[in-house]
N, C-alpha and C positions, 0 to 999 in steps of 0.2 A: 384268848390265845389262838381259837381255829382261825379269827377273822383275821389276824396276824401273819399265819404261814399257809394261807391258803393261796395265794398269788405264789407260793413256789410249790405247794404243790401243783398246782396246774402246769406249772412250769415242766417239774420232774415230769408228767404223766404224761407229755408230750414227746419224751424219748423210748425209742424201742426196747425193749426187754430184752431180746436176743442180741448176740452178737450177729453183726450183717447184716441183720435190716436196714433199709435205705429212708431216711424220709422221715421225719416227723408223725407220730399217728393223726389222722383225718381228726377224726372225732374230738379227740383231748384239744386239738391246735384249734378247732373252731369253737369249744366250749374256753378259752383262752383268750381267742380274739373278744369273744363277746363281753369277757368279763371284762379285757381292758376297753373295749372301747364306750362300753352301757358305767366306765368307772373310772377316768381319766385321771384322776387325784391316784390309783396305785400305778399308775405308767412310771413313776419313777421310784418306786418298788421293785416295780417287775424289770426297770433294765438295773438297777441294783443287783440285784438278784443273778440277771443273765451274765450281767459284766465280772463277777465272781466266778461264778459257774466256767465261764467260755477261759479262764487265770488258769482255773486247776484245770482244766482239761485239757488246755495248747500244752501247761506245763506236762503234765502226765500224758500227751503225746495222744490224747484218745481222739482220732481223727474224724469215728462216726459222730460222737457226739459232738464235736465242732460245726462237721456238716448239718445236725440236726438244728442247733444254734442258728447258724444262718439263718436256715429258713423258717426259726421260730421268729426271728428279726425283721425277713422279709414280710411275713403277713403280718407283723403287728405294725408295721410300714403300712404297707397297705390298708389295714382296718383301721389306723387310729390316725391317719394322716395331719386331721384338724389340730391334733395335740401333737404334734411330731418335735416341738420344743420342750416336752418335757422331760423327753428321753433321747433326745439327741444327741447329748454330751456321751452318755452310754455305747451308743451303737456308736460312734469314733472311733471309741475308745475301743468296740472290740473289732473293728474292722482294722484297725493298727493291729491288736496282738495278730490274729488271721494271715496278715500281708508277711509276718514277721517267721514264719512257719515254713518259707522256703515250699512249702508245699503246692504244686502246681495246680491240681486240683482244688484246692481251699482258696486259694490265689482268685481263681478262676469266679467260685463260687462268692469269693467276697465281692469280687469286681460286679456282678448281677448284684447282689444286695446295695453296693454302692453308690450303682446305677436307680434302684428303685430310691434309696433315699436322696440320691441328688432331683429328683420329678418333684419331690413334695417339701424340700429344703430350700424357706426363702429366704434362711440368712439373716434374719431377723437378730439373733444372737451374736452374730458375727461380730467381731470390735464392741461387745459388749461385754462377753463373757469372754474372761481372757484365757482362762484355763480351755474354753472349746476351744474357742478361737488358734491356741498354741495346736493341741491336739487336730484341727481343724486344717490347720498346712503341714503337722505331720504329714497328716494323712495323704494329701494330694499329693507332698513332697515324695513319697515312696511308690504312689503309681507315677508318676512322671519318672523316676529313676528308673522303672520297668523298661522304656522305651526305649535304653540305653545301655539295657544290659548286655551283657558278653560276657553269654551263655555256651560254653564248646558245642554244646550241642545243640545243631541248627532247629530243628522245627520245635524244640523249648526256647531256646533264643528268640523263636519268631514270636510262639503262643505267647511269650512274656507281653512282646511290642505292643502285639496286639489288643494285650488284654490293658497295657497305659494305654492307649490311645482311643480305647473305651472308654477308659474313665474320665479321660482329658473332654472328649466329647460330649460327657455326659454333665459336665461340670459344666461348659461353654453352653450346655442348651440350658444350665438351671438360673433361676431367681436369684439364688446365692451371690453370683456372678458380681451383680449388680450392688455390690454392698460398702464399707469403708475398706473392705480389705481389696478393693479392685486391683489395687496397684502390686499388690504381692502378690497375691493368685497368678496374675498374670507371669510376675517375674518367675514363677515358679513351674508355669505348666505353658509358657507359648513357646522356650528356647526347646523343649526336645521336638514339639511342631515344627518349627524352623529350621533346626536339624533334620527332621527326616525331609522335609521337600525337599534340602540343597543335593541331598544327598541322592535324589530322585533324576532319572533319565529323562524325565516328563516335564515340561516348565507346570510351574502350580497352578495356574490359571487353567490350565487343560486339561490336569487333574481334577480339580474343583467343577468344572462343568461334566464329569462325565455320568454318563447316564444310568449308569451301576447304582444302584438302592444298598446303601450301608445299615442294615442293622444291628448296633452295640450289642443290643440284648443277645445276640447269637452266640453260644459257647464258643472260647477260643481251642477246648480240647476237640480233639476227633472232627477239625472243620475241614471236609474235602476242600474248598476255596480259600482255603488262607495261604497266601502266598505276599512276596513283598509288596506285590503293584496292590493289594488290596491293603495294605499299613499307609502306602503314599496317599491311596485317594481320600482317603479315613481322616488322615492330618490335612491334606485340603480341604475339603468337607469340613470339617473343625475349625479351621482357622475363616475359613467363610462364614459358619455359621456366631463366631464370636464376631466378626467384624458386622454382620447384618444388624448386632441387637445393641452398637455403639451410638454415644449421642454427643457431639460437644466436645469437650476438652476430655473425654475416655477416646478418643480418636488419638490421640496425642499420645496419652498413655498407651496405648496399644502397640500405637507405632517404632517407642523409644526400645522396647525389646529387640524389635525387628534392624532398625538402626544400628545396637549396639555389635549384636552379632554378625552383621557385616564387618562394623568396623574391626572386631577384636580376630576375626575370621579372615580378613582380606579377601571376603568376597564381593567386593566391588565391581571388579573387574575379571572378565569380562561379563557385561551388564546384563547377560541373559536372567539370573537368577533374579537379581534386582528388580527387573522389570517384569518379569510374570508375578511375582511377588504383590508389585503393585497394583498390577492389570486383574490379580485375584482381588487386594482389597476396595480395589474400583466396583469392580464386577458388585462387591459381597453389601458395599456401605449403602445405607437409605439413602434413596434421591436429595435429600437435604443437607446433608453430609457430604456429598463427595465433595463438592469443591477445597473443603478443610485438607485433605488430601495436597492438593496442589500448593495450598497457604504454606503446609508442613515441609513440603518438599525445597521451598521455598526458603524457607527458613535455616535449613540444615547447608542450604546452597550458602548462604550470604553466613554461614557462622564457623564456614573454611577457613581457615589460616595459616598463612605461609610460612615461610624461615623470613623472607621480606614483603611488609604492607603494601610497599609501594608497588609490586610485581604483583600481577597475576599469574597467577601459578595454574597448570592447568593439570590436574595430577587425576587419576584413576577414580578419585571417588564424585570429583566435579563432574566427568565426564561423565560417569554412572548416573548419577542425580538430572544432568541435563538430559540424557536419555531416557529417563523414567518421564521427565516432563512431556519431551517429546509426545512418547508413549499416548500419557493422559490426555493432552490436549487436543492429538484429534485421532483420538476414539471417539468413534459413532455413539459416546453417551454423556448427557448435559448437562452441567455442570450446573445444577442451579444455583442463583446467591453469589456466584465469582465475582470479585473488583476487577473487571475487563483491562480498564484502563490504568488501573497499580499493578497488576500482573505485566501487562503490557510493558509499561516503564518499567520493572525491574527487569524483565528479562532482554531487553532492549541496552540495559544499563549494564549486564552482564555483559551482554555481546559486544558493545563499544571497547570493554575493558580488556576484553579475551583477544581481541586485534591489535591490539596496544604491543610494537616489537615485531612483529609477525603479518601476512598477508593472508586476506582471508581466503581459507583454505577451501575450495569447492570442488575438488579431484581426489577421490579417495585414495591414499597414498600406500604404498607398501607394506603389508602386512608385517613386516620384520622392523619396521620403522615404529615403536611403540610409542613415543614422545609425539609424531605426526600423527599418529592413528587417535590417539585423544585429543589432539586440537582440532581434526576434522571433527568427530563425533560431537567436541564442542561448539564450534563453528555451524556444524548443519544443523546440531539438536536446538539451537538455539532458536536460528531463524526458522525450523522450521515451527515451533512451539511458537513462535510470534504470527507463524500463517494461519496457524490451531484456533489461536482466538479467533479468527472469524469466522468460524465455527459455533461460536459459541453467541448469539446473540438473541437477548431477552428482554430488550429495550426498539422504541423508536428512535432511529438514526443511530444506531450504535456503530452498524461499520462505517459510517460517516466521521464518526468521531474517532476512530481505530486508525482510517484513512488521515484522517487531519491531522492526528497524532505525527504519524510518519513525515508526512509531508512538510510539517511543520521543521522537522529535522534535518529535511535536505537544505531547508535555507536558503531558496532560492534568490538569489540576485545581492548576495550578501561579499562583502572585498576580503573578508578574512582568508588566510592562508592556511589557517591551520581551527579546528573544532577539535575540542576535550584532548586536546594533546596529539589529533590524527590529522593529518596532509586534509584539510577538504574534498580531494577528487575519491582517497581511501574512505573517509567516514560518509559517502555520498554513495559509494558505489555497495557498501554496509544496508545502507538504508532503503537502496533503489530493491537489490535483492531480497529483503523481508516485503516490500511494498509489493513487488510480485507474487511472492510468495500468499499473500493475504487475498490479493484479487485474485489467483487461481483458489484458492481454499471457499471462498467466498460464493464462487460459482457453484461450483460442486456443492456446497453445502445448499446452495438455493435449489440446484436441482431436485436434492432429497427430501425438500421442504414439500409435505402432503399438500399444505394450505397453501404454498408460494405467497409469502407474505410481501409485497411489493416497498414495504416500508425497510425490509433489509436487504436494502439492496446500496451499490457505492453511488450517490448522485454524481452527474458529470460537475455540479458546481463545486464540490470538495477538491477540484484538481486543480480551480485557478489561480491557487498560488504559485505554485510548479510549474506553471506552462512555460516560465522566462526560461528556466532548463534546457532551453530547446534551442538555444542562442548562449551557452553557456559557453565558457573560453576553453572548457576542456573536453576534448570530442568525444572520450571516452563519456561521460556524462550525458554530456546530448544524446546520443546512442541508446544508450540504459535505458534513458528514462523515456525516449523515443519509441522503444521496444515493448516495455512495461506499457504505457500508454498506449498502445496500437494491440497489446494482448486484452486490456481491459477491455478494449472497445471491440474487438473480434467475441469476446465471450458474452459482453452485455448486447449480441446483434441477434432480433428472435427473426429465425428464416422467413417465419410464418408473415410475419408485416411487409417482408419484400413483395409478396406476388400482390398485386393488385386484383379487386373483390367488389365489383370489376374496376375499379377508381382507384386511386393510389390511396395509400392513409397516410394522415397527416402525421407525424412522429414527433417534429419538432413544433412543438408546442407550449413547453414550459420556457417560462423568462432565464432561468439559470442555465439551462438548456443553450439559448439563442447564445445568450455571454461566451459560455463556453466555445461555441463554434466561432463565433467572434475573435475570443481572443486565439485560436489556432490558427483559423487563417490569417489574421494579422502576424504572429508568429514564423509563420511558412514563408511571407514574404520576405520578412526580416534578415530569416533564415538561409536563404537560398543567396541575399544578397553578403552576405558573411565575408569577409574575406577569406576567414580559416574554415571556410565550408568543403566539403571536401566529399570524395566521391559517396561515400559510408554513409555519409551525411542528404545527401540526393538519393540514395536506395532507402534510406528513415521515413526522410520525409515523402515520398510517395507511399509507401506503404501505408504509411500514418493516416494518408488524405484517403487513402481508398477505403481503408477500416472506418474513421468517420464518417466517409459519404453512407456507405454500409448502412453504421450504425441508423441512420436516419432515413432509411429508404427513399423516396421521389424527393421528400425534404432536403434532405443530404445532397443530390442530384444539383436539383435544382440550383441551390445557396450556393454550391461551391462553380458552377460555371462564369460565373462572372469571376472568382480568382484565379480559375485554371487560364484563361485569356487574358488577365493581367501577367501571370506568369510568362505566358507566351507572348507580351508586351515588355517586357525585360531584355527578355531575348533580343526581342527586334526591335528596340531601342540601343541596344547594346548598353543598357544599366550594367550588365554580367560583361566580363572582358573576356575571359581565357574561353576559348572557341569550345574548349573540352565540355566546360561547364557548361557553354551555350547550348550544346547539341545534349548533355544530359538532362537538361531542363525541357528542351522541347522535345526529348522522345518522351519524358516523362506525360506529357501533357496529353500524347495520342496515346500513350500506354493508359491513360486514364479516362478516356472518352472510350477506349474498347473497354474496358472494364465493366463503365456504366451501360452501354449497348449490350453487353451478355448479362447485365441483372435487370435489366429490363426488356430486358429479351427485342431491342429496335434493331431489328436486323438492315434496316439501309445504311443503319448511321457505321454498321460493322461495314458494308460496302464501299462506304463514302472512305474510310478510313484507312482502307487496306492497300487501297496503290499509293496512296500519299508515303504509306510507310513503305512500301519495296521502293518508292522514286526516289525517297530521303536515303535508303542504306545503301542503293545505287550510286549515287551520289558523293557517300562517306559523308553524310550528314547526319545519320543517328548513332547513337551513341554504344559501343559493345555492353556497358551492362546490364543494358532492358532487349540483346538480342540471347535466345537462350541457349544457342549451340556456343555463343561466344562470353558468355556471361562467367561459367566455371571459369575460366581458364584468366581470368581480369579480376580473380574476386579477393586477391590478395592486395590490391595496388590501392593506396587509401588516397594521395594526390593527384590532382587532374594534371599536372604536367607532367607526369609517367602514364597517364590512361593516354593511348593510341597517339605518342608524341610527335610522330611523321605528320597526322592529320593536323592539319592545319584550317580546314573547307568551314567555314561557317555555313548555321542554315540559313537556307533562301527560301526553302518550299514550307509555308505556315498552313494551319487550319483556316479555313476559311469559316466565318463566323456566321456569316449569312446563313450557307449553304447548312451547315451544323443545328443554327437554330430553326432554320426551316424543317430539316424532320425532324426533331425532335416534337417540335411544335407540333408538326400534322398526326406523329405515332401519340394514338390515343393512353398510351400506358402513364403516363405525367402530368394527362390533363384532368381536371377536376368534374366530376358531374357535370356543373353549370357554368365552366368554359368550353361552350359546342366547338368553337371555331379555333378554339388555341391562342386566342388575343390575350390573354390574362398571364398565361407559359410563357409566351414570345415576349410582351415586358418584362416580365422578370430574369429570361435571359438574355438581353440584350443590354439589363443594367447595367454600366460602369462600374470598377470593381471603385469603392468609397464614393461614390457619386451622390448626388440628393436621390435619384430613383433605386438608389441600393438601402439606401438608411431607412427610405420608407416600406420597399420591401422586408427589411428588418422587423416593422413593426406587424407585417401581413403575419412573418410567422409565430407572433407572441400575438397567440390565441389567447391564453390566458396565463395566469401567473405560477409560480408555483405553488406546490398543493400544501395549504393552509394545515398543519401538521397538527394543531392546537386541538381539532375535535379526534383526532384518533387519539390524544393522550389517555393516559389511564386518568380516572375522577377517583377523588376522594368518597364523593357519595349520588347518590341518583336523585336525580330530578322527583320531588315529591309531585304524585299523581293522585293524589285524593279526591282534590274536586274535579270538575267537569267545566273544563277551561270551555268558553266561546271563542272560536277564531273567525268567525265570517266578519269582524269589520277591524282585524289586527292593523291591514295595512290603510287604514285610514291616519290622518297628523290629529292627535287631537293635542287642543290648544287650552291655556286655561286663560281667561279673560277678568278686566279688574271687575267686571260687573259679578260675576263669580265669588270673589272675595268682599263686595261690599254687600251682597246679598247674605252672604256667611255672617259677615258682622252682623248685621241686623237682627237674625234671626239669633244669632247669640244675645241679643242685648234682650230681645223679647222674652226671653227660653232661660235670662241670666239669674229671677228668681223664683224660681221654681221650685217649690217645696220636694221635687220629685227628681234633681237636677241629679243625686248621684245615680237614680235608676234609667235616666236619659244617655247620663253619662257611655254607662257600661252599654247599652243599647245601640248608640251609638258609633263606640269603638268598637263593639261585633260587629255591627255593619259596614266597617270601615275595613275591617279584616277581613271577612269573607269577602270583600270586594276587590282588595288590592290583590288576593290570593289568587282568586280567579281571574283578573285581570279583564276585565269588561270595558275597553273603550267608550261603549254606550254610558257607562254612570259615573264619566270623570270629573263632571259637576256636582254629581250627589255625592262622590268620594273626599272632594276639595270641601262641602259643605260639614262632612260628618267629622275632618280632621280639625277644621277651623273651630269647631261645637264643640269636639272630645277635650279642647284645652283648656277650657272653661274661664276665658280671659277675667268676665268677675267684674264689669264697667259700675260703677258707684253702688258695688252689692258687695254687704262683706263677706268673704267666703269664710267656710271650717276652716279651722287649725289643720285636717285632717287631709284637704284637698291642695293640688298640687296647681300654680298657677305659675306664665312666665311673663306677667306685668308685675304680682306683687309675688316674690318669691318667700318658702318660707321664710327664710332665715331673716328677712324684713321685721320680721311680725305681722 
C-alpha cells in the first residue's frame, strides 16, 4: 500500500503549506523528479495523479496550486524527457483545463509549459492515439484562437496574441510538426499567421529578415517590449521557420492555407501582400525546394477559370500570381532542379493567350483604369518572368536553348498570315520583346557570375535562323528584331579586346562565328536593296554593322570592308534608284569608316574622311539623318520620298579605296605581328565583296572550329586511375599482322594439351587484363597472343564439359 501512494505523496509534498507561497518546494520537486525519472513505469501514475489534482483545483478556483502544477509538469518535462510518451496524453490534457481558466497569468504559465513540451514532443503518438491526438489539436486549436481575440482591453488583448504566437512558434520549431497530422496542424495554426502579417504595415518578407532576436520563452506579463510590431515579426519568424523545415509535397500543403485565405479574403489584389508572402517563403524554403514554389504557382495559374474557356480572362488573382512569378524568377536566388524550358513554354503560352483581343500592353496605364492596370501587370509580369529564366541557368548551353526556344517562334521566313489565332507581325512583335528581354537579363546575370562561366553565354550561332527577319515584309519586325540583335551584340562586346596588346586579337575565330557574320552581311545587302526599305530601316541597319564590326574588333574591321565598298558600289552603279536612299547609303558608309578610325584610334583615316564629308553636305549629297544638328528634326519621316524631297543631287564624291586601304594598311593597329609591311591587311581589304579572294579570306578567319562541348559535359563516372598507364609510345599506329595470329595458333595447338591448361588459362587472361588496362602499345602482340590462348580453341584435344570453347560450343556436346 506505501509503494502505491507514494508517487502522490511526493506529488502532495511538492505544494506550499502556507497560503502565498510561490513555487513548488526545491527539495520535494527534486526528490520527485528522481523518483520519476530512476522509475518511468510510475510516469503515468504520476500524470494520473496530476491530471486529477490540477480538475479539483481549476474547479475549486485554487490558482496557487494550479501554478504550482505547472511547474511540477515543467520539470518532470524536463527530467524525464526520454519517456515524455508516457505521460503526455496527461499534460494535454491539463494544459487544456489551464487555457480554460480565462486566467491571464495561468494562460501565461501554461504557454512556458507548453513551450517546454513542444522541445521534447516528437509526435510519435500523434495519429496513433486518437484520444491524444483529439486532445492534441484541442489544444493548439485554443492557443491559435488567442491570437484572435478581442480582448476590450488593449495590453490583455495584446499579452493574449502574444502569448498564441508563442505557441504557434513553438510548435513550427517541434518534431511533432512533422507527423500524419501535418495537414491539420497546419489548417489550424498557419490562418491566424496569415492574419496577422496581412494585417501588418510591413510586407513579411521584411519582417522575417529583421534583425530583432525573438525569444518565446520570454513572459508575455510585465514585458516593457511588447508591442504590435514585436507580434508581426514573431508570425514572420514562424511562418519562415515552418517553411525552412518543409520537404516535397508538405511545400504544397503549406502553401494551400496561404492560397485559400487569399482567395476567401480578396486579397489578391493589390499584389503587395501576395508577393512578400512569397518573397518570405522563397527566402525561408531549402535550396532544393524552392523551385516547387514556382511549379505551385504554376499550377494555381493554369487551374483559373473563367465564366468562358474560350476567353482569357485577366482578373485580379491572374494578375497577382503573374506578379509573384515575376517576383521569384529574378530574385538574385536559384532555383535549383527548375524545368527551364516547361516553365519557359508555359509562361510563353500564357502570354500568347493574354494578347488574344487586346494589344500588348507596355505603357502603364492609368491608375483608375483597373481592367488596364491588370493586363499591364499581366503583359509585363509575364515577359518579364520569361527574361528571369536566364537567370536561371544550370546546364551547358542552356541559354542557347532558351534563345532557340524563342526564335524558333518568330518563324522566320514563314507565308502564314496569322499564328495561334494572332496577326503574325502582333505574335512577332510578343516574342521579339521576351527575346530582349532574356538577352538583357542574360547579361547581367553573367556579370554577377563569380566564375563567368563562358558556357552560359547566347552563341552568335543560335541567331541564324532569325537573321531572314531582317528582310521581313513588315518594317515593324525588321526594326525589333534589328534593335534586339544590335543590343545583344553591344552587351556581348568586352571593351577590353578592342585595344590592341600591342597586335590586334583575333575574335573571330570560331566556324559558327564566321556563318553568322556571313549571313549578316549577305543580309544587309539584300536589305538596303529592298524595295520597302525605308529610312528606319538604313538608321537599323548601320547600327547593326557597327555593333557587329564591335563585337569583333580588327576582325570585324577587317571582314566588313569589303561589304561597306560593295555597299558604296550600289550606290555607284545605281543598283538603289531614289537618290534619297542613294545618299543614305553612302553617308552611311563614311559614318562607318569614322567609327572604325575612332576604335582603332587611325587618326589619318579620320583626316582622310572629314572634307570628303563637309564636300559631300556642301554639295546636298549626304543625307539629313547621319547629320546630328539635323537628324532630330527628320526622325519622324519613315519614307525616302518625304526625307529632303526638293534634293534631288545624287552622289558624285565616293571613298576612294585606294587611298582608305592604304592607311589603314601602314596604321599598325590591324596589322598582325608577322605582317611587318601590311601585305597580308591590304589583301584582305582589297577583296571583292563574294569574290574567290573573299571566300578564301573566309577560310583565314576560321581558325578553328567550334568548341567541342562534349568534354565539358557533366560524366556519369571518372576515368578509373588505378594502374600506372605508360604513354611515351601512345602516338605510335600499331598494327596487328597475320604472322601474329598464325603464331597465336600454333602456340595454342602446342599449349592445347596441357594438363595444366585451366591454370594457363586464368594466367593468361590476368595477363591479358592488366595489359589492355594499362594500355601498353609495346605488348600488342603478346596482348593478340594471350586473347587467341585465353579461348582455348581445343584442335583434335577433347576439352571438359566444364570449359568454354567457340569451335565446339557447349550446347554441341
Amino acid at each position: 500500500m506505501h509503494l502505491y501512494v507514494k508517487h502522490a505523496t511526493l506529488i502532495n509534498n511538492c505544494y506550499p503549506e502556507k497560503e502565498g507561497e510561490k513555487g513548488p518546494r526545491s527539495s520535494e520537486l527534486s526528490y520527485l523528479t528522481f523518483y520519476a525519472s530512476s522509475r518511468p513505469v510510475k510516469l503515468t501514475k504520476v500524470g494520473t495523479f496530476l491530471e486529477k489534482k490540477v480538475e479539483r483545483d481549476v474547479w475549486k478556483n485554487r490558482k496557487q496550486n494550479n501554478q504550482v502544477s505547472l511547474e511540477i509538469i515543467k520539470a518532470l518535462i524536463q527530467s524525464c524527457h526520454r519517456d515524455l510518451n508516457l505521460f503526455s496524453k496527461y499534460v494535454v490534457k491539463i494544459l487544456c483545463m489551464m487555457l480554460g481558466t480565462q486566467d491571464l497569468e495561468l494562460i501565461d504559465l501554461t504557454c512556458d509549459t507548453f513551450i517546454m513540451f513542444s522541445k521534447y514532443h516528437d509526435g510519435s503518438t500523434l495519429g496513433v492515439d486518437a484520444e491524444f491526438t483529439t486532445d492534441f489539436e484541442s489544444l493548439i486549436k485554443k492557443f491559435a484562437d488567442l491570437c484572435e481575440n478581442n480582448n476590450t482591453d488593449p495590453n490583455t488583448n495584446l499579452s493574449m496574441k502574444h502569448i498564441g504566437h508563442r505557441a504557434i512558434q513553438a510548435v513550427f520549431s517541434s518534431a511533432s510538426l512533422q507527423t500524419s497530422t501535418f495537414k491539420t496542424q497546419l489548417g489550424i495554426l498557419l490562418p491566424p499567421v496569415i492574419t496577422t502579417l496581412a494585417a501588418s504595415n510591413t510586407p513579411a518578407n521584411t519582417l522575417a529578415k529583421n534583425a530583432d532576436s525573438v525569444d518565446i520563452t520570454k513572459s508575455s506579463i510585465n514585458n516593457s517590449g511588447l508591442e504590435k510590431g514585436v507580434i508581426d515579426i514573431m508570425a514572420a519568424k514562424s511562418a519562415s521557420i515552418l517553411f525552412s523545415q518543409l520537404n516535397g509535397g508538405a511545400v504544397r500543403t503549406a502553401l494551400s492555407p496561404l492560397f485559400t485565405y487569399m482567395d476567401n479574403k480578396k486579397k489578391w489584389w493589390p499584389p503587395n501582400f501576395a508577393v512578400s508572402m512569397m518573397e518570405l517563403v522563397l527566402d525561408s524554403l531549402q535550396p532544393q525546394n524552392r523551385y516547387l514554389l514556382v511549379s505551385e504557382v504554376l499550377q494555381q495559374l493554369d487551374a483559373i477559370k473563367g465564366n468562358n474557356d474560350d476567353v482569357y480572362e485577366i482578373t485580379e488573382k491572374r494578375a497577382s500570381l503573374i506578379s509573384i512569378l515575376d517576383t521569384i524568377l529574378n530574385a538574385s536566388i536559384p532555383l535549383v532542379g527548375i524545368s527551364v524550358l516547361e516553365v519557359l513554354n508555359s509562361l510563353f503560352t500564357h502570354l500568347i493567350k493574354s494578347v488574344h483581343g487586346r494589344e500588348y500592353c507596355d505603357e502603364a496605364p492609368d491608375a483608375s483604369d483597373v481592367t488596364a492596370t491588370y493586363v499591364y501587370a499581366v503583359h509585363q509580369g509575364l515577359a518579364h518572368s520569361i527574361g528571369g529564366l536566364a537567370s536561371q541557368t544550370y546546364y551547358q548551353n542552356q541559354l542557347n536553348d532558351i534563345v532557340g526556344y524563342i526564335i524558333a517562334k518568330l518563324r522566320a521566313g514563314t507565308a502564314l498570315e496569322r499564328v495561334e489565332d494572332l496577326p503574325i507581325e502582333q505574335y512577332r512583335r510578343v516574342a521579339l520583346v521576351c527575346l530582349d528581354l532574356i538577352v538583357s537579363t542574360s547579361k547581367e546575370s553573367a556579370a554577377d557570375d563569380e566564375y563567368n562561366n563562358a558556357g552560359n553565354e547566347i552563341s552568335l550561332s543560335s541567331w541564324l535562323p532569325a537573321i531572314g527577319l531582317l528582310t521581313d515584309r513588315i518594317p515593324d519586325t525588321r526594326l525589333d528584331f534589328a534593335a534586339t540583335l544590335t543590343r545583344y551584340l553591344e552587351l556581348a562586346t568586352n571593351e577590353d579586346d578592342l585595344t590592341p596588346d600591342p597586335y590586334p586579337k583575333h575574335l573571330l575565330t570560331q566556324h559558327g562565328d564566321v556563318m553568322f557574320v556571313n549571313a549578316v552581311h549577305q543580309t544587309i545587302i539584300d536589305w538596303v536593296q529592298m524595295p520597302a526599305c525605308n529610312v528606319a530601316d538604313v538608321g537599323a541597319m548601320y547600327t547593326l554593322l557597327c555593333a557587329l564590326t564591335r563585337r569583333f574588333g580588327a576582325d570585324g574591321s577587317i571582314r566588313t570592308v569589303p561589304l561597306v565598298f560593295k555597299l558604296q558600289s550600289l550606290v555607284k552603279q545605281g543598283a538603289i534608284k531614289q537618290t534619297s536612299r542613294q545618299r543614305a547609303i553612302a553617308a552611311s558608309t563614311i559614318e562607318w569608316f569614322g567609327m572604325v578610325s575612332q576604335m582603332h584610334k587611325i587618326s589619318a583615316l579620320a583626316t582622310y574622311l572629314k572634307p570628303l564629308k563637309e564636300e559631300r553636305i556642301a554639295h546636298k549629297e549626304y543625307s539629313p539623318i547621319f547629320i546630328p544638328e539635323v537628324a532630330p528634326s527628320v526622325a519622324h519621316i519613315m519614307d525616302f520620298d518625304d526625307l529632303d524631297p526638293e534634293n534631288t543631287t545624287p552622289v558624285d564624291k565616293f571613298i576612294d579605296r585606294h587611298a582608305v586601304v592604304e592607311i589603314i594598311s601602314k596604321d599598325g593597329s590591324l596589322r598582325d605581328e608577322d605582317d611587318t609591311h601590311g601585305l597580308d591587311l591590304e589583301s584582305k581589304l582589297y577583296a571583292e565583296w563574294g569574290s574567290e579572294a573573299f571566300v578564301s579570306q573566309e577560310r583565314s578567319f576560321r581558325i578553328r572550329s567550334s568548341r567541342d562541348l562534349e568534354e565539358l559535359k557533366p560524366k556519369l563516372v571518372t576515368p578509373w586511375t588505378g594502374a600506372e598507364f605508360e604513354t611515351s609510345e601512345r602516338t605510335q599506329k600499331n598494327t596487328i599482322n597475320v604472322e601474329n595470329l598464325k603464331e597465336a595458333l600454333v602456340s595454342q595447338q602446342k599449349t592445347g594439351g596441357n594438363k595444366e591448361n585451366g591454370e594457363s588459362e586464368g594466367d593468361s587472361l590476368q595477363s591479358m587484363t592488366k595489359r589492355s588496362l594499362a594500355k601498353r602499345p609495346k605488348d600488342t602482340k603478346t596482348d593478340i597472343d594471350s586473347i587467341l590462348s585465353s579461348l582455348s580453341l581445343g584442335i583434335n584435344i577433347p576439352q571438359p564439359s566444364t570449359s568454354s570453347s567457340l569451335v565446339n560450343p557447349p550446347y554441341k556436346g
